[in-house]
C-alpha positions in Angstrom: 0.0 0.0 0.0 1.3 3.5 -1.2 0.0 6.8 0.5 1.4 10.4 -0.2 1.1 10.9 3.7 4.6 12.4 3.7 4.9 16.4 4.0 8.8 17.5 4.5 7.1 20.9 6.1 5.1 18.9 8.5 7.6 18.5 11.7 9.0 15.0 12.8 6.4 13.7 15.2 3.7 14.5 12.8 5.1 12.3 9.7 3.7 8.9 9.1 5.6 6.3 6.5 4.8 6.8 2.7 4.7 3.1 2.3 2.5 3.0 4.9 0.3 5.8 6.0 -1.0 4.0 9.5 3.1 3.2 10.3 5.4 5.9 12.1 7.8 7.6 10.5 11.2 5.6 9.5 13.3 8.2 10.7 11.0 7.8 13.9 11.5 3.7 13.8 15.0 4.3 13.5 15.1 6.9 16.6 13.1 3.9 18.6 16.2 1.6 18.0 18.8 4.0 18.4 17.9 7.2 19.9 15.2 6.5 21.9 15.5 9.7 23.9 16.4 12.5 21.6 16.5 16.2 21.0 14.0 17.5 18.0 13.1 20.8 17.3 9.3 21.8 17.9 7.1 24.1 15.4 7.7 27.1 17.9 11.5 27.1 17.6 12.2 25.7 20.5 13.8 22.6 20.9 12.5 19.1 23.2 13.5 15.7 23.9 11.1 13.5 22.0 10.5 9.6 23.7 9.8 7.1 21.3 10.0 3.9 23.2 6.9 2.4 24.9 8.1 1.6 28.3 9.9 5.0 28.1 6.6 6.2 26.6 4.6 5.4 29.9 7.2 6.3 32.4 6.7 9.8 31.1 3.4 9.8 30.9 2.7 8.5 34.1 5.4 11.2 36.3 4.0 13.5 37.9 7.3 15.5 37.9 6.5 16.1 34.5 4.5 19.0 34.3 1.6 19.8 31.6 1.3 23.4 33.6 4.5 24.5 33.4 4.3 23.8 29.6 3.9 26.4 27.1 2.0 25.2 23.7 4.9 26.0 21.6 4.5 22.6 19.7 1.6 23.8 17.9 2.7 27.0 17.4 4.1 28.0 14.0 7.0 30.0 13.8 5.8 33.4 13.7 8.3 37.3 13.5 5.4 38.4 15.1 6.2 38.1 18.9 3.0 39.2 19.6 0.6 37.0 17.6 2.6 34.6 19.6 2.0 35.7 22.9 -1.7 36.5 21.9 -2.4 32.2 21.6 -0.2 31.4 24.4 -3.1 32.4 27.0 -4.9 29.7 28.4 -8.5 28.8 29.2 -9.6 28.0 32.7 -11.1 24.7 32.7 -9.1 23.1 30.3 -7.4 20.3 32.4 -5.3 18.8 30.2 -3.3 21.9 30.7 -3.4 21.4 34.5 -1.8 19.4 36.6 -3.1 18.0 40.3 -4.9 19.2 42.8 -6.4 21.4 40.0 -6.8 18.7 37.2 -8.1 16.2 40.1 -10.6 19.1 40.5 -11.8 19.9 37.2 -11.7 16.2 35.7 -13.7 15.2 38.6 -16.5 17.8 37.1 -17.4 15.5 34.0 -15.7 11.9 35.0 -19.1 10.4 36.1 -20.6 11.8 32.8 -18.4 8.8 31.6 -18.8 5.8 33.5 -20.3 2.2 32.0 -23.5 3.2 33.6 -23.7 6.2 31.5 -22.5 4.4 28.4 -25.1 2.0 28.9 -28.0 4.4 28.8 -26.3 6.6 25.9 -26.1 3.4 23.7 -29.8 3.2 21.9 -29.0 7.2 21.1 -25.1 6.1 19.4 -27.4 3.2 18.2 -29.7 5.6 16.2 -28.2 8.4 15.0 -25.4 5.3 13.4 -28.3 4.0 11.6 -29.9 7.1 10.7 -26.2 7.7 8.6 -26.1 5.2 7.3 -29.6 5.0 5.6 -28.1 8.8 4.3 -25.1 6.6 2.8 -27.4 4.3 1.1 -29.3 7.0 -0.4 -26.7 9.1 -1.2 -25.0 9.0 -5.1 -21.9 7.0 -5.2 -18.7 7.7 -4.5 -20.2 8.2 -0.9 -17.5 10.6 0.9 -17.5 8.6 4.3 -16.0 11.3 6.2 -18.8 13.7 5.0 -21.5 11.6 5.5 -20.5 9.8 8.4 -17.5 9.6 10.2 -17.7 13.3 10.9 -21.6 13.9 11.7 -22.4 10.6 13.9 -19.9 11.9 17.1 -20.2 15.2 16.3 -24.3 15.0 17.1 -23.0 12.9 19.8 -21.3 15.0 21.5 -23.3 17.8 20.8 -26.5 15.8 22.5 -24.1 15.0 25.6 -23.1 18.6 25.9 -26.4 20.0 25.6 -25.8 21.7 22.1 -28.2 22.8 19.6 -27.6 20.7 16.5 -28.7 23.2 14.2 -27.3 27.0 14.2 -24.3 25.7 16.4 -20.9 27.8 15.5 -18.7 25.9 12.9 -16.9 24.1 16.0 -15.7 21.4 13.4 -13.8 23.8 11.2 -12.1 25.9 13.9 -10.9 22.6 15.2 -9.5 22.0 12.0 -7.1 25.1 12.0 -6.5 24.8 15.8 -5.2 21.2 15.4 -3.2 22.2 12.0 0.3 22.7 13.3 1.0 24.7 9.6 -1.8 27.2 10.2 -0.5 30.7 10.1 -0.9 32.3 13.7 -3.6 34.9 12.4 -6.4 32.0 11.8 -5.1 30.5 14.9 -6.2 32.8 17.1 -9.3 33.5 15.0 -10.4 30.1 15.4 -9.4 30.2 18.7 -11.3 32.8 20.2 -14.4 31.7 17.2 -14.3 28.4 19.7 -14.5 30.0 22.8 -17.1 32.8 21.8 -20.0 30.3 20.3 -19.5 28.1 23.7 -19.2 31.3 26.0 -23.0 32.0 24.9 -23.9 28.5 25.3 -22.5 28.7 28.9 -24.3 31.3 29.6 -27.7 30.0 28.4 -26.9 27.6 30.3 -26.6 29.4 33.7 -30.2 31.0 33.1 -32.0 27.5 32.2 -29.8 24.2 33.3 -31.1 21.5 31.1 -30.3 17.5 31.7 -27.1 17.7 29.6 -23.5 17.9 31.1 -23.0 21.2 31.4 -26.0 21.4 32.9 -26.1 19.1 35.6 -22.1 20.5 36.5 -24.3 23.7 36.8 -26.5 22.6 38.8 -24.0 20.5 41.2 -21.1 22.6 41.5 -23.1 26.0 41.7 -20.5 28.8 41.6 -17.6 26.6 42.8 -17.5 26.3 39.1 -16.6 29.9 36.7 -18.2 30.4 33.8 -14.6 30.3 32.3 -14.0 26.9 33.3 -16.8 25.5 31.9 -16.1 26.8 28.5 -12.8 25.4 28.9 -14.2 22.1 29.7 -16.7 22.7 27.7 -14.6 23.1 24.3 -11.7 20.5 25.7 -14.3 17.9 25.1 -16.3 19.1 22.2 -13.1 19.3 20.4 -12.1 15.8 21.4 -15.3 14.3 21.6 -15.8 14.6 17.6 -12.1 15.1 16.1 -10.8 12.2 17.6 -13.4 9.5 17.2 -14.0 11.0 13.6 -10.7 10.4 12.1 -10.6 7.0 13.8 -13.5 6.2 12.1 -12.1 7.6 9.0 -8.8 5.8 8.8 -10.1 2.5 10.9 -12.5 1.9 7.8 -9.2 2.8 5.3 -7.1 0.2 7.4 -9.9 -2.4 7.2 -10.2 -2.0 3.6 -7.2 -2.8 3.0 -7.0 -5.8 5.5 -10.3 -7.3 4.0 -9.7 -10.7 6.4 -9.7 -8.3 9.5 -12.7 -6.5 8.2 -14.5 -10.2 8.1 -13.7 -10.5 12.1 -14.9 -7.2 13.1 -17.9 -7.9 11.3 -18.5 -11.7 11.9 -16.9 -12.4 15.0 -19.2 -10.2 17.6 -17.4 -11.7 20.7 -14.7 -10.1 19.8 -15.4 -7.0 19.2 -13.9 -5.0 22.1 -10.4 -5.9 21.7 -10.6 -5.7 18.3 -12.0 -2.4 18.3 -8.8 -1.5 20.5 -6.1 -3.6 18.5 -7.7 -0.9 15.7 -7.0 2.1 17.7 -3.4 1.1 18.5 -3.0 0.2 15.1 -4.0 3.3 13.7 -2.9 5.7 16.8 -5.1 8.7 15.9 -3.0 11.2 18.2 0.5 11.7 17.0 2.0 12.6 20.6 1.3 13.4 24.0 0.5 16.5 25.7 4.1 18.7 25.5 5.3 18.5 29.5 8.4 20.1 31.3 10.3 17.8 34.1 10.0 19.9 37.2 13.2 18.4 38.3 15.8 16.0 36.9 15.1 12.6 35.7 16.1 9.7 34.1 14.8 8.5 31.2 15.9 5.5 29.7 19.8 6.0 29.4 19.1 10.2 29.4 18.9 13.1 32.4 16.4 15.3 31.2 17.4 18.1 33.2 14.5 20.5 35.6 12.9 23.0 32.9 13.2 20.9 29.9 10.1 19.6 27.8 9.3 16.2 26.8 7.4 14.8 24.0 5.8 11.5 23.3 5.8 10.3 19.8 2.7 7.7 20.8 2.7 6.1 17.2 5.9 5.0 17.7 5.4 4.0 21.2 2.5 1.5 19.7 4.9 0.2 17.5 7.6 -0.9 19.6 8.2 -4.5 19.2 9.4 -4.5 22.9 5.8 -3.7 24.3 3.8 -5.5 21.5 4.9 -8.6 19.0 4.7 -8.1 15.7 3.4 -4.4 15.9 3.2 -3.9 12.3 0.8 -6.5 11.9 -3.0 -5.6 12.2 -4.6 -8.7 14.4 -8.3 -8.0 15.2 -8.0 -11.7 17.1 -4.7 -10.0 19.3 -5.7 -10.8 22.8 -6.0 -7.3 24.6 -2.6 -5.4 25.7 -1.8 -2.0 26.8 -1.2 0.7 24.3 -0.9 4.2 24.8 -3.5 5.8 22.2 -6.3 7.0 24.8 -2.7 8.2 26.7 -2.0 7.1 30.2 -1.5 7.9 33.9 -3.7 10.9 35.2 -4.5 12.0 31.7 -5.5 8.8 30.3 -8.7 10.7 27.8 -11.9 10.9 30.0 -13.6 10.0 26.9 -12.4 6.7 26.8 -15.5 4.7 27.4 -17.9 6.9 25.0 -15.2 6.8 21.6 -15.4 2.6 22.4 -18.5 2.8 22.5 -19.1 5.0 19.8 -16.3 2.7 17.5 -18.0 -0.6 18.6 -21.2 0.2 17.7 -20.7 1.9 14.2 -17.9 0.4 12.7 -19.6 -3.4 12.7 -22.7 -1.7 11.8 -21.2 0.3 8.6 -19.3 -3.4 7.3 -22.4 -5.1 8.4 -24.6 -2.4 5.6 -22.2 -2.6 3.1 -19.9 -5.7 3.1 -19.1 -5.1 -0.5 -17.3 -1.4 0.2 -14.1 -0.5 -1.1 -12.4 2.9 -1.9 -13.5 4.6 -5.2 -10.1 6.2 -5.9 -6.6 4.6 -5.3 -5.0 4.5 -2.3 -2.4 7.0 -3.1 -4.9 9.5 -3.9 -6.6 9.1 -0.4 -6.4 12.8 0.7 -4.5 12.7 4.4 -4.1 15.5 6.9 -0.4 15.7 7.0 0.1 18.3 9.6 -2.7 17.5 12.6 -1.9 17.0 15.9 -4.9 14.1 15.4 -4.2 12.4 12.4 -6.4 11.6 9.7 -8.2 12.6 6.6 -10.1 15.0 4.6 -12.1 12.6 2.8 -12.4 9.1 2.1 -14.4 8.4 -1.1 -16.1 4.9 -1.3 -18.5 2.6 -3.8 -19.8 -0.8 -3.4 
């Protein structure tokens, strides 16, 4: 399989393998065997040790003397003569936790973490069940090529989340576009900030709708609960942290998941025929695929050791977590897609304290529509070459801009 997934602009931990766009890198391959610990040079100009081993991988992500406070978000941040377009994006919003670190991240996570227990999932499931089904009947109306993004990996966990959320599913700001330029390490820093502040503004109203009539949707209910313990700020921090996760990631999972299966037509039989397994193969999917190119950016707060390294107190750390997925030291044959792989840890969903809160609805939401979609249309396959496949190069969640199908 051939994929132009390569971009020389696009910075290291962002490049996938041309001859084989679900693979990391080479040049990240060959860091994993030689350099696991090594210095790279972010988008910011700045410069960071990037891990690229799995046990390395999780000692990271699990120390808490590495700090996702302390870090600037420099990695996403283009270089730029303008100091103060710079300083203008480098402002955080309250209640984003993943930018926090404990007691405050304990605090805020603990806002929305029963909104994602089994129970929950349990009761959410005929709603995933529907709104899968009612995309699909639009796929099977719809003239072929059928772009799957378009018509289904993007619109099934966007209303999802929206419904969770208690968003309007009409009139609602384009949340899914300025995701698209935030998470775009190569967008200039002027639509940056305009999306940005676009993100905040369209969920800063719904906030404050919110606070006059608390409906039985999560920000609600934190309303109600947590009174004025809880700013209006936060919640449109918390708010945004997982609307923008709750659609980008699942989406482009779905998006390349279907791509990966299409070209591992056996594995697409299990996932569709083989029910009892469906949970771990739904998972040997997502480490296959590894949606997130890396880890939050983090700054050791004191020295330590990793691997054969001292990362010194004040320096940032990156985790390449395709690469990490791939180590033949923490899985066998990692290059290998095995739907029938009994269940092992992989860092996709991260790990330690900010292992993604959202776990349990993207499984759920994965589970349920990808045997569903191979289950309407067993006879799919891609309606251009795979080297045409149009891939977003320069994410921080990986993916694509369209995926064009027939059967």
């Amino acid at each position: 399989m051939s994929a132009q997934v390569q971009d020389d602009l696009a910075p290291l931990p962002y490049r996938r393998d041309p001859a084989c766009p679900f693979a990391p890198d080479p040049e990240l391959a060959r860091l994993r065997r030689e350099e696991p610990v090594s210095r790279i040079r972010l988008t910011g100009g700045s410069e960071a040790w990037l891990v690229t081993r799995f046990a390395d991988a999780r000692q990271v992500l699990a120390d808490p003397r590495f700090s996702s406070r302390l870090t600037p978000i420099g990695v996403v941040v283009p270089p730029s003569q303008d100091q103060g377009l710079s300083e203008a994006l480098q402002s955080r919003q309250p209640g984003t936790f993943i930018e926090e670190d404990p007691p405050e991240h304990t605090r805020l996570r603990a806002l929305v973490t029963r909104e994602f227990t089994t129970r929950r999932m349990r009761r959410l499931q005929p709603y995933v069940e529907a709104v899968v089904e009612e995309h699909l009947e639009v796929m099977a109306a719809a003239p072929h090529p059928v772009d799957l993004m378009a018509a289904f990996a993007l619109p099934v966990p966007s209303r999802i989340i929206c419904a969770i959320l208690g968003l309007p599913t009409e009139g609602t700001y384009d949340f899914a576009g300025h995701t698209r330029v935030m998470t775009d390490v190569m967008s200039p820093l002027p639509e940056l900030i305009e999306a940005r502040d676009a993100l905040r503004a369209g969920m800063r109203e719904v906030v404050r709708g919110k606070r006059r009539n608390p409906g039985d949707d999560l920000l609600g209910r934190v309303i109600r609960e947590s009174g004025d313990s809880v700013t209006d700020e936060e919640l449109v921090g918390i708010g945004n942290l997982l609307l923008v996760a709750g659609h980008e990631t699942t989406a482009h999972m779905l998006g390349l998941g279907v791509l990966a299966l299409l070209h591992h037509p056996d594995q697409a039989d299990v996932l569709r025929d083989r029910p009892e397994l469906c949970d771990s193969a739904i998972d040997e999917l997502v480490r296959y695929v590894t949606i997130p190119h890396h880890g939050e950016l983090r700054t050791a707060t004191e020295d330590v050791r990793v691997g054969d390294v001292l990362l010194r107190a004040g320096e940032q750390v990156l985790v390449s977590l395709p690469s990490a997925n791939w180590d033949p030291e923490g899985i066998e044959a990692p290059d290998t897609l095995d739907l029938t792989r009994p269940p092992r840890t992989h860092l996709a969903y991260g790990h330690g304290v900010h292992h993604c809160v959202g776990t349990p609805l993207a499984q759920l939401e994965l589970r349920v529509a990808l045997p569903a979609l191979l289950r309407r249309f067993p006879d799919m396959r891609c309606a251009v070459p795979y080297d045409e496949v149009p891939f977003r190069r320069s994410n921080v969640t990986y993916g694509l801009h369209a995926l064009p199908l027939t059967w």
